[in-house]
Wavefront OBJ file of the C-alpha trace (Angstrom):
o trace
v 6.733 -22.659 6.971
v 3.444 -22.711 5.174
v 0.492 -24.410 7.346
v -3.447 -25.232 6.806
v -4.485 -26.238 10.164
v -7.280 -28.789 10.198
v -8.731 -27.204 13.071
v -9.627 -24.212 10.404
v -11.262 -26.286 7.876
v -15.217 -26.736 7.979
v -16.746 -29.899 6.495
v -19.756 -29.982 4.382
v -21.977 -32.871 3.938
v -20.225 -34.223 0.552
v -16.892 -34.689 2.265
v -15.675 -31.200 0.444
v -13.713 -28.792 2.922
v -14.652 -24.819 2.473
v -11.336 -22.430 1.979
v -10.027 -21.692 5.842
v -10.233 -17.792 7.022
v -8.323 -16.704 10.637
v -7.199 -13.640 11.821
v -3.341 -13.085 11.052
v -1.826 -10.043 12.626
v 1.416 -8.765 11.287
v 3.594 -7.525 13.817
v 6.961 -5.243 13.291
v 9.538 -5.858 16.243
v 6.824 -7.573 17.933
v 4.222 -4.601 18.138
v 1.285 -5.221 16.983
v 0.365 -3.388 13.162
v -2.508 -5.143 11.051
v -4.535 -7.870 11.463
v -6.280 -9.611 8.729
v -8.816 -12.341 7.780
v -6.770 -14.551 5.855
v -6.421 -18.069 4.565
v -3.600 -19.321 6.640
v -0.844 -21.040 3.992
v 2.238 -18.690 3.302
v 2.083 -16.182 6.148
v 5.883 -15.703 5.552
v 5.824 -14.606 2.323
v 2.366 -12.635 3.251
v 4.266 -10.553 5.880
v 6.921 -9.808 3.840
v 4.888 -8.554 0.509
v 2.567 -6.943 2.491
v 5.556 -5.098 4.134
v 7.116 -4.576 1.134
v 3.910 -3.673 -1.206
v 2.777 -1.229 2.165
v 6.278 0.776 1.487
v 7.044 -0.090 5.101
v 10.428 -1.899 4.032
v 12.217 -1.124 0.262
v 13.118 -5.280 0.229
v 13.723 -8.477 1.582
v 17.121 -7.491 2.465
v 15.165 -4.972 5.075
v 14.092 -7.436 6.942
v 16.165 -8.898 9.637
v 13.858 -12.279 10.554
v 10.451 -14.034 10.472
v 8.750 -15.462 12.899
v 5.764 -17.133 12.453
v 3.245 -18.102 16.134
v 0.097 -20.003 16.722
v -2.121 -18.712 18.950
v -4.779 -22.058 18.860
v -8.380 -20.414 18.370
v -7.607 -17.140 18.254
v -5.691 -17.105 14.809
v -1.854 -16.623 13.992
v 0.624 -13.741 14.222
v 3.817 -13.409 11.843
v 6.418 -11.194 13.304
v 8.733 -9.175 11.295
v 12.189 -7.806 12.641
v 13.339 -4.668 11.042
v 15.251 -1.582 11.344
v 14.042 0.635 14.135
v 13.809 3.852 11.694
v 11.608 1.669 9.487
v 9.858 0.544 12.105
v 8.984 4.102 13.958
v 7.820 5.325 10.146
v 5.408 2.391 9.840
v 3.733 3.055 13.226
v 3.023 6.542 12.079
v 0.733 5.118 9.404
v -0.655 2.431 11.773
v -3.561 0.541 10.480
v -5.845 1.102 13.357
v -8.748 -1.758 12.220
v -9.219 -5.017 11.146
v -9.057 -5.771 7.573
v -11.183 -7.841 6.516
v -9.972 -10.750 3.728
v -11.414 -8.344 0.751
v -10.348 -5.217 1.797
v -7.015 -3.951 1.180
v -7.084 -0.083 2.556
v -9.378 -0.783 5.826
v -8.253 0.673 9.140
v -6.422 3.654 7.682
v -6.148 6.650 10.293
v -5.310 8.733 7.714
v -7.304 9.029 4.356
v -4.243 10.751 3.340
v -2.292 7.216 3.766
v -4.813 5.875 1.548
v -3.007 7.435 -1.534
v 0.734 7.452 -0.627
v 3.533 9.161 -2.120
v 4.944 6.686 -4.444
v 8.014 6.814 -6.789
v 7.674 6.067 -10.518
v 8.552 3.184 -12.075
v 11.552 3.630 -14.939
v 9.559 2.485 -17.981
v 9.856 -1.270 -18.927
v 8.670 -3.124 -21.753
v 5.595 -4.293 -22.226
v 5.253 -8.360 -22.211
v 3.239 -9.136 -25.170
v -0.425 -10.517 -25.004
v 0.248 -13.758 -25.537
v 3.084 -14.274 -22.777
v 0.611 -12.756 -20.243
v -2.157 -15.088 -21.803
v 0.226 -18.232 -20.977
v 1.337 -16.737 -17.809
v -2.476 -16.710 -16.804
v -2.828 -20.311 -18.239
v 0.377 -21.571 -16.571
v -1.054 -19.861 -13.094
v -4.253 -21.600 -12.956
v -2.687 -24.966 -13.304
v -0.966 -24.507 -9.883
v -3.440 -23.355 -7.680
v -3.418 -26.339 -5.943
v -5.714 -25.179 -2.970
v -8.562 -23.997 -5.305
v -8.723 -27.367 -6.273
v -8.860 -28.911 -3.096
v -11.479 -26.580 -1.896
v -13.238 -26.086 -5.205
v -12.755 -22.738 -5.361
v -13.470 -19.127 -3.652
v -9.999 -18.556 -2.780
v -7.998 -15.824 -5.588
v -4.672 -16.463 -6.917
v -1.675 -14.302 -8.021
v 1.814 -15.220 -9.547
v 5.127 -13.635 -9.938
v 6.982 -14.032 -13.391
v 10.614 -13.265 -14.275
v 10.142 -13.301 -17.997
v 8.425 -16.251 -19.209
v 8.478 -17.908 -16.021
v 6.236 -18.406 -13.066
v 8.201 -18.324 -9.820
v 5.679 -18.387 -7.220
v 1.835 -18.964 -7.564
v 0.134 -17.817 -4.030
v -3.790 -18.327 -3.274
v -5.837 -16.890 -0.785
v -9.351 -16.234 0.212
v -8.603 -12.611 0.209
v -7.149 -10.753 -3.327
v -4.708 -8.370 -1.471
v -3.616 -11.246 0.391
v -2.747 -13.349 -2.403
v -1.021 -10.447 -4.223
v 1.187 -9.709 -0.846
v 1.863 -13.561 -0.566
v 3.088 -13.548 -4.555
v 5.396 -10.658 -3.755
v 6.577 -12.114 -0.610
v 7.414 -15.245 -2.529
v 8.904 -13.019 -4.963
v 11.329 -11.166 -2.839
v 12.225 -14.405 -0.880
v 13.327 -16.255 -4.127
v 16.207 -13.492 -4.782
v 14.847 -13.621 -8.249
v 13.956 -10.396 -10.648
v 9.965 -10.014 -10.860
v 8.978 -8.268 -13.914
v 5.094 -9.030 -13.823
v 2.871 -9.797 -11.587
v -0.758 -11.237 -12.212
v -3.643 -11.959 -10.114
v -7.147 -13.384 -10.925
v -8.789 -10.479 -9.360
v -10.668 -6.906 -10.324
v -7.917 -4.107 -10.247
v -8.516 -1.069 -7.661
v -5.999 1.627 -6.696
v -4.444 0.065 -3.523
v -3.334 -2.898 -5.858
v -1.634 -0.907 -8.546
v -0.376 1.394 -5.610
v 1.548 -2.416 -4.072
v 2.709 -3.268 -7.582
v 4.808 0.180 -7.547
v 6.072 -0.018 -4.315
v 7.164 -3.668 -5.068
v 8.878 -2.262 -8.172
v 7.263 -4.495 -10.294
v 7.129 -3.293 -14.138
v 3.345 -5.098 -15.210
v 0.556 -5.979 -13.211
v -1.726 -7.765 -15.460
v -5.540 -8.238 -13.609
v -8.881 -10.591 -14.597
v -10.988 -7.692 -14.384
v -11.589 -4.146 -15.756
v -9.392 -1.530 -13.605
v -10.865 1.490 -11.487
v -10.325 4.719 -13.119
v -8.197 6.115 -10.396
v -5.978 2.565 -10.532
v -5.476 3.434 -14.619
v -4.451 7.208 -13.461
v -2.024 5.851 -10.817
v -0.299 3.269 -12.850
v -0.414 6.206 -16.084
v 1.568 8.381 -13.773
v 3.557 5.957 -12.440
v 4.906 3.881 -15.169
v 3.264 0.840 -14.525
v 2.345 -1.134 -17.288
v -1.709 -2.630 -16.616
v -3.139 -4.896 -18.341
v -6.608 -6.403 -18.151
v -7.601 -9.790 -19.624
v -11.322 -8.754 -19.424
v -12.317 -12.416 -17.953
v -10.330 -14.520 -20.370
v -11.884 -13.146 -23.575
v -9.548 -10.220 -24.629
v -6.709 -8.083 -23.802
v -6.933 -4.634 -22.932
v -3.434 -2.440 -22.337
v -4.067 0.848 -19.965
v -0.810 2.193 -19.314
l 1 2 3 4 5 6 7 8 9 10 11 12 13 14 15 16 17 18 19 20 21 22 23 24 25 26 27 28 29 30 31 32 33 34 35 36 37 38 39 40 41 42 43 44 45 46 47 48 49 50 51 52 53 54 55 56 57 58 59 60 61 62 63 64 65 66 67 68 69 70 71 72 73 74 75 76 77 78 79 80 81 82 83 84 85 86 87 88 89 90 91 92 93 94 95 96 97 98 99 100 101 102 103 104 105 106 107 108 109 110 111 112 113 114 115 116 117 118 119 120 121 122 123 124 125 126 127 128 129 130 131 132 133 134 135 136 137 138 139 140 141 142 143 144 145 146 147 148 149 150 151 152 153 154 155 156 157 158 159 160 161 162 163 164 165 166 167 168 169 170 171 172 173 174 175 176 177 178 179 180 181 182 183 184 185 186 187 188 189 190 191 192 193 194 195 196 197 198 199 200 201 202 203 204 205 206 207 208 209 210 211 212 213 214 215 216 217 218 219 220 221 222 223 224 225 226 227 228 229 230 231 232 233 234 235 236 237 238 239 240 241 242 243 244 245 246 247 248 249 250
């Protein structure tokens, strides 16, 4: 089910509508784990890649059902059902806070949660520059809700070799990432790269791992702890430095 409800969407005096933001919690066996400001299309495929890019579940197969409720004004839960020894290891990494649409670490009760233990990668192949270059191209032809908004909302896409099979957009970047790897996992396909319009910090490499994605390829110059993560664990990151070049960091 993927919804944009009107009662979100602000007008502005040349008939233009601004990109909706409402509070979606996530919610494992129906207790209450994140909330987020988020734009509210996808929230399916944003529970599960955030579940699955969080480490809290190894896969869509993990996850037992989705449920998706509208709480009118006060913004939209999406309830995952999963396997109680999952579930009782999520709590004990709780996100305590609200994130807020650009923050993808916020709420943490544990700065030692903020860096994770994750397991390598096996070393893939690298795409080559101009299959992420078309990938990118190919992306920004179907974000369909940037265009109706004109903008401010991020995009990300999963690719199984030269193919797109999701494009996700939201006003937040680790939302749109999550959604792309939700869409991902739900497809049953193989996702061998992942790209998103956005700057690359830790916590996004740190989602591509635990997704088990091979590339993550980003619009914007990397953090020097996200190079050192995705050095040590086999992920292959790529920048496109704003459309002008290609630059390959691990």
């Amino acid at each position: 089910m993927s919804i944009v409800d009107p009662e979100w969407q602000t007008p502005i005096n040349d008939g233009r509508k601004l990109p909706p933001e409402v509070p979606v919690a996530v919610t494992l066996n129906g207790e209450g784990f994140a909330v987020f400001m988020a734009t509210p299309r996808d929230l399916e495929d944003f529970a599960v890649g955030f579940a699955i890019s969080e480490s809290i579940v190894s896969g869509i197969k993990d996850v037992q059902s989705i449920a998706l409720h509208e709480h009118g004004e006060e913004g939209i839960s999406v309830n995952l059902e999963i396997d109680d020894e999952q579930f009782f290891t999520a709590v004990k990494r709780k996100r305590l806070l609200t994130g807020t649409s650009g923050c993808g670490l916020c709420g943490l009760d544990s700065i030692r949660a903020a860096l994770r233990a994750l397991t390598p990668l096996s070393p893939q192949p690298a795409p080559k520059t101009e299959s992420i270059s078309a990938m990118f191209e190919a992306m920004q032809s179907k974000q369909t809700l940037n265009d109706i908004y004109g903008g401010g909302l991020h995009a990300a896409a999963v690719c199984c070799g030269e193919n797109i099979l999701a494009v996700r957009e939201d006003i937040g970047r680790h939302n749109a990432m999550d959604k792309a790897l939700g869409a991902g996992a739900r497809s049953g396909e193989p996702v061998d790269l992942v790209i998103t319009t956005s700057r690359c910090s830790s916590d996004l490499v740190q989602k591509a791992v635990s997704a088990r994605v091979g590339t993550l390829a980003v619009m914007a110059t990397p953090s020097d702890l996200a190079v050192k993560l995705a050095r040590e664990n086999c992920l292959n990151l790529f920048s496109c430095n704003r459309g002008y070049s290609f630059t390959r960091y691990s």
